[in-house]
GUTI-640444 format. One record per residue (C-alpha): residue number from 0; residue in one letter; x, y, z. Coordinates in Angstrom, 1 decimal, always signed. Each point is the difference from the previous one (the first is absolute). Example, Ala and Ser with C-alpha at 12.3 -4.5 7.8 and 13.67 -1.06 7.14 Angstrom:
[0 A [+12.3 -4.5 +7.8]]
[1 S [+1.4 +3.4 -0.7]]
! end
This chain:
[0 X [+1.4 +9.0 -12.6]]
[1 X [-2.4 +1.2 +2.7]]
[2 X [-2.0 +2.9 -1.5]]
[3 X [-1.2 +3.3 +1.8]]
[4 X [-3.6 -1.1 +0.6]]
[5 X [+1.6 -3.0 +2.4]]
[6 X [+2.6 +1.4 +1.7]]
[7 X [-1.9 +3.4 +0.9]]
[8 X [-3.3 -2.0 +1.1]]
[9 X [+2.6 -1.6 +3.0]]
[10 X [-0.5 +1.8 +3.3]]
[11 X [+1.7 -0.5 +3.2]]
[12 X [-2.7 -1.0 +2.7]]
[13 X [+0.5 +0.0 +3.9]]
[14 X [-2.1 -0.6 +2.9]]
[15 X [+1.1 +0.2 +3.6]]
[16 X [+3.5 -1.6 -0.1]]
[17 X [-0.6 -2.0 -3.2]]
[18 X [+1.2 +0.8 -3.3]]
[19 X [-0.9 -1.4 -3.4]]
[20 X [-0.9 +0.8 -3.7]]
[21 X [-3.3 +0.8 -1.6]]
[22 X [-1.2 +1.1 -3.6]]
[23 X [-2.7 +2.2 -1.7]]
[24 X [-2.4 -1.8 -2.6]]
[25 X [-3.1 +2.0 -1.0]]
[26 X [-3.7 -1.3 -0.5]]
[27 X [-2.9 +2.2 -1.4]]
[28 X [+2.4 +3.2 +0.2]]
[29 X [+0.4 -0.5 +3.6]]
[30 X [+3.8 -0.6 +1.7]]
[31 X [+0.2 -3.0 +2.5]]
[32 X [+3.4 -1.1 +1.9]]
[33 X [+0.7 -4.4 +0.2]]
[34 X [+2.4 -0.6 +2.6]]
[35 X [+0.3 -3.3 +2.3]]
[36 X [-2.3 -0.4 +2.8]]
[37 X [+2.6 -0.9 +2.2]]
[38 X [+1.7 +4.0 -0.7]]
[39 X [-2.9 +1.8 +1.3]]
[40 X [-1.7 -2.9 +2.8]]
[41 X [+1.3 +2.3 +3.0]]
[42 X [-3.2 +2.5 -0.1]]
[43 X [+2.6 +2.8 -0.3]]
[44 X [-0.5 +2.8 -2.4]]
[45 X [+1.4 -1.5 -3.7]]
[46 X [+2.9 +3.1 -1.6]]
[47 X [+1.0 -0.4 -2.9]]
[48 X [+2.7 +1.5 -1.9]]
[49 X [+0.3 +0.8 -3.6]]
[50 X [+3.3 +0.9 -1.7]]
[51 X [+1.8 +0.0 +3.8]]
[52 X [-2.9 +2.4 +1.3]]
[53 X [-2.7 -0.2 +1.9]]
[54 X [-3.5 +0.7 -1.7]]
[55 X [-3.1 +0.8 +2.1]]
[56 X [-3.3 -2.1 -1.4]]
[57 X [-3.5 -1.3 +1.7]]
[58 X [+0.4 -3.9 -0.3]]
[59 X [-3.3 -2.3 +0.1]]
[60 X [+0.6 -3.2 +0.5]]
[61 X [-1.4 -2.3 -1.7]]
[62 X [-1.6 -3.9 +0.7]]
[63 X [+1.7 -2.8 -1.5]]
[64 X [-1.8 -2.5 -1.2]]
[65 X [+2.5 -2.7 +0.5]]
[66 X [+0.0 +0.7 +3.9]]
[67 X [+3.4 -2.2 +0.4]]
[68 X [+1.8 +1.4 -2.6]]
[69 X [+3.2 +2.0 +0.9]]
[70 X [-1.3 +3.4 -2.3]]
[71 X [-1.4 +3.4 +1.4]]
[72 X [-1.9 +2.8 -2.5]]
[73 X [-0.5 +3.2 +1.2]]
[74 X [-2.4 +2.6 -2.6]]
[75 X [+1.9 +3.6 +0.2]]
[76 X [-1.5 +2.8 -0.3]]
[77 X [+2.5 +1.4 -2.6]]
[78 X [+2.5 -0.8 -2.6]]
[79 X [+3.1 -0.1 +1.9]]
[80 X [+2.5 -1.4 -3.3]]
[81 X [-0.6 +1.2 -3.7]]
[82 X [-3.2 -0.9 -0.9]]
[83 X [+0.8 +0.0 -3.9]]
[84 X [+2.5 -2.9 +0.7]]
[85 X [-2.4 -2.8 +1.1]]
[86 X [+1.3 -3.4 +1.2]]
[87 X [-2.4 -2.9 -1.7]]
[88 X [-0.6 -2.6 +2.5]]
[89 X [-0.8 -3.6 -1.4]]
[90 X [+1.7 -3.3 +0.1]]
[91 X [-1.4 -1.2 -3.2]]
[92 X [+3.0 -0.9 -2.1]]
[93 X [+2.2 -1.3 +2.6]]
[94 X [+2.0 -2.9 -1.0]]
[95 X [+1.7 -2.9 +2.2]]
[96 X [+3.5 +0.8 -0.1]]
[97 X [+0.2 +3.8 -1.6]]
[98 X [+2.2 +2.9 +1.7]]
[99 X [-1.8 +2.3 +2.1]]
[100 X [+1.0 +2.9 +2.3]]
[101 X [-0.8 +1.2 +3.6]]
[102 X [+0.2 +3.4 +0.8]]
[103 X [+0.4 +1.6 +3.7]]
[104 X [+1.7 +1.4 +2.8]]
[105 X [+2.0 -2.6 +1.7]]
[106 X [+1.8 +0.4 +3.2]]
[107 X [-1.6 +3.7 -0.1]]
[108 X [+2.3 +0.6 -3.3]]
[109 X [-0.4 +1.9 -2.8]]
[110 X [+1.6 +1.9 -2.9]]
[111 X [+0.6 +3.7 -0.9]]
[112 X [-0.6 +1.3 -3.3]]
[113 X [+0.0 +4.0 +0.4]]
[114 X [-1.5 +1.0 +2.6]]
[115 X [-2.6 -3.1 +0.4]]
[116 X [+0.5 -3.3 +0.8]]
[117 X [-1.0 -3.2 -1.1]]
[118 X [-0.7 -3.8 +0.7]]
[119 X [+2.8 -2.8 -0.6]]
[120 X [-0.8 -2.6 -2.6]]
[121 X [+0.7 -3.6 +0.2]]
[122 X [-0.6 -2.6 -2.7]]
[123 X [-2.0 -3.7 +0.7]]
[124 X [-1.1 -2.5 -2.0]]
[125 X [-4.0 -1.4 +0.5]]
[126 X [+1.0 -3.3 +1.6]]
[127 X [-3.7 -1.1 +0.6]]
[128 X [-3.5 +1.1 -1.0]]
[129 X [-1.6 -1.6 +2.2]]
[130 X [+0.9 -1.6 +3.8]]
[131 X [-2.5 +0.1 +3.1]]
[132 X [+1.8 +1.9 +2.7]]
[133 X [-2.1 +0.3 +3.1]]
[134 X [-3.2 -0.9 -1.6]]
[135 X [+0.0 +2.4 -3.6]]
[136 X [+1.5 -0.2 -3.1]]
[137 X [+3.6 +2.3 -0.3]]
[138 X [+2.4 +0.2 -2.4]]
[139 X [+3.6 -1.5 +0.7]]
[140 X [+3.1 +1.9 -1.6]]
[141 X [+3.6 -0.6 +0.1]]
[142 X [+1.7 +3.0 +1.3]]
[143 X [+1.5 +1.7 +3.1]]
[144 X [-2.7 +1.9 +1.7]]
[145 X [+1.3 +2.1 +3.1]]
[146 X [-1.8 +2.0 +2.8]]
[147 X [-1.7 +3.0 -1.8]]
[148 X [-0.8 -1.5 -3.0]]
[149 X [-3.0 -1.3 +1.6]]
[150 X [-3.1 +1.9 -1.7]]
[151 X [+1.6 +0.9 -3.2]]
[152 X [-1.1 -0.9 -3.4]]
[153 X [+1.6 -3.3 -2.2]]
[154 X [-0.2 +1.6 -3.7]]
[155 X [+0.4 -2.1 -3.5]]
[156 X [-0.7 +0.1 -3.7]]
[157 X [-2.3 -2.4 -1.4]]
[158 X [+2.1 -1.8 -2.8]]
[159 X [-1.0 +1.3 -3.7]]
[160 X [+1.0 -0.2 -3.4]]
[161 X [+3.4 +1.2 -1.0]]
[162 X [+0.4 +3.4 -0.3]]
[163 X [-3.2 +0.6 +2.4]]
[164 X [+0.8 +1.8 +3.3]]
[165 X [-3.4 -0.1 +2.9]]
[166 X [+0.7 +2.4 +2.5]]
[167 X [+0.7 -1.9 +3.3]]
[168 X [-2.6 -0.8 +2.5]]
[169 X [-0.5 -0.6 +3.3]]
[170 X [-1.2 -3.7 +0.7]]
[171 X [+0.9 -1.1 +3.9]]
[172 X [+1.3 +1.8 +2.9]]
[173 X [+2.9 -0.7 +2.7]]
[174 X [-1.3 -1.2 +2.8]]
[175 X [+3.0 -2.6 +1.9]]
[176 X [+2.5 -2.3 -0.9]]
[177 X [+0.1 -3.9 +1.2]]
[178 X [+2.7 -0.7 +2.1]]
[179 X [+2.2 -3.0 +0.4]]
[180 X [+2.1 -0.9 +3.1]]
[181 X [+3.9 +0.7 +0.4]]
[182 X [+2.7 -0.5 +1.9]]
[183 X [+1.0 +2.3 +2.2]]
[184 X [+3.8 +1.4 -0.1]]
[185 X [+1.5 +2.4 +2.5]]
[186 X [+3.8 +0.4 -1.4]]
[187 X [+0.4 -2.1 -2.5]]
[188 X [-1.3 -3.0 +2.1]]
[189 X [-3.2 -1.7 +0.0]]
[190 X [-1.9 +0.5 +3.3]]
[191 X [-1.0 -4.0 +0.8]]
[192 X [-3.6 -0.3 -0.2]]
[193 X [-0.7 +3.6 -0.7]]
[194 X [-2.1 +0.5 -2.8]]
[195 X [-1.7 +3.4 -1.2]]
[196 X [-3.1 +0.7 -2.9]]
[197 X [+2.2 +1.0 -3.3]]
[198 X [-1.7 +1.6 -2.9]]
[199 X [-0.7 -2.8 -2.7]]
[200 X [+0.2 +2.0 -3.1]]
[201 X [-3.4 -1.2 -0.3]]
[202 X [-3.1 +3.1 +0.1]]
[203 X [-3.4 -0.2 +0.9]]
[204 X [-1.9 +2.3 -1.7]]
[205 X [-3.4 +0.6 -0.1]]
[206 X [-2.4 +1.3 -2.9]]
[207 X [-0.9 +2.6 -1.7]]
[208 X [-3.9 -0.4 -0.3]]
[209 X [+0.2 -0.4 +4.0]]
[210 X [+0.1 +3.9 -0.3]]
[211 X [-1.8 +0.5 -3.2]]
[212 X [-2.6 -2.2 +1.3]]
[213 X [-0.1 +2.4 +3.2]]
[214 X [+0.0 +3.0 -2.3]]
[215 X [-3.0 -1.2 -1.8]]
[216 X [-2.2 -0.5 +3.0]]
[217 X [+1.0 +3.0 +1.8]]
[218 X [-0.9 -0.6 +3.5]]
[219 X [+1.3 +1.9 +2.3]]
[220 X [+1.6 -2.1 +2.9]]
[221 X [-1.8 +2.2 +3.0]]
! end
């Protein structure tokens, strides 16, 4: 079951004509948004949206330390999601081959609940812990990622005893999916040598302590 201080961390996050995911994790009392570089690359002005409405917040940005990873961190300059419900973020406890879940806004969808609305939820299992993509360490899970989940957070339990329940933390985020190559089919029939880029099942994710990491240093970008 995804629990309140997951699924109301999840913000919608658009910049110029892209549209993705983000999430709120704290750090010293202060909020700070992780979203996918790729969302908010344009130089546009980043919105986001909380519970299908727009919220109004100063946004620093933040340096990455791992310059070619796919991860953006902006400080705010206010809590703009519960701050009593904080979402832990730390991969420790992650196990090859345990369930996880992926939380987001894909395809620009959403669901009501009153007069709010909230990010779908997918479920994935971590595939890989660790594969070089493009020159750094990501992890690999099996699931189907689709435009919009990019930015959003990949939450688990880490295994216990019987009877123990950890409340679910965020370890990697969505950042892409691999892609294999299809046929193409126009009616029924397979266009000869026409092949298109088909989602793999297959998704890249990339780290959490790419934006914790970040968080820590707290450089500005500019």
């Amino acid at each position: 079951m995804i629990t309140a201080e997951v699924w109301q961390r999840v913000v919608r996050v658009s910049c110029g004509t892209t549209s993705g995911t983000g999430f709120i994790i704290d750090h010293e009392d202060e909020p700070y948004l992780v979203t996918a570089r790729h969302v908010v690359k344009s130089g546009e002005n980043v919105s986001i949206i909380v519970g299908g409405k727009a919220v109004s917040a100063g946004l620093t940005p933040l340096v990455v330390p791992s310059s070619e990873a796919d991860v953006a961190v902006f400080r705010l300059d206010r809590p703009i999601t519960p701050p009593d419900l904080p979402l832990t973020a730390d991969e420790t406890g992650m196990v090859f081959g345990q369930d996880a879940y992926f939380l987001g806004f894909p395809l620009g969808m959403a669901f009501d609940l009153g007069e709010s609305s909230f990010p779908l939820v997918k479920r994935c299992t971590i595939s890989g812990l660790n594969r070089t993509y493009m020159g750094r360490d990501v992890i690999l899970l099996d699931g189907w990622n689709n435009p919009g989940f990019s930015g959003g957070p990949v939450v688990f339990r880490k295994p216990t005893a019987a009877g123990v329940q950890e409340p679910m933390r965020v370890a990697v985020i969505v950042t892409a999916y691999a892609t294999q190559q299809g046929s193409l089919s126009v009616g029924g029939n397979i266009v000869p040598g026409a092949e298109v880029a088909m989602n793999s099942g297959i998704i890249i994710a990339e780290r959490i302590a790419r934006a914790t990491d970040a968080i820590k240093a707290g450089i500005p970008l500019h």
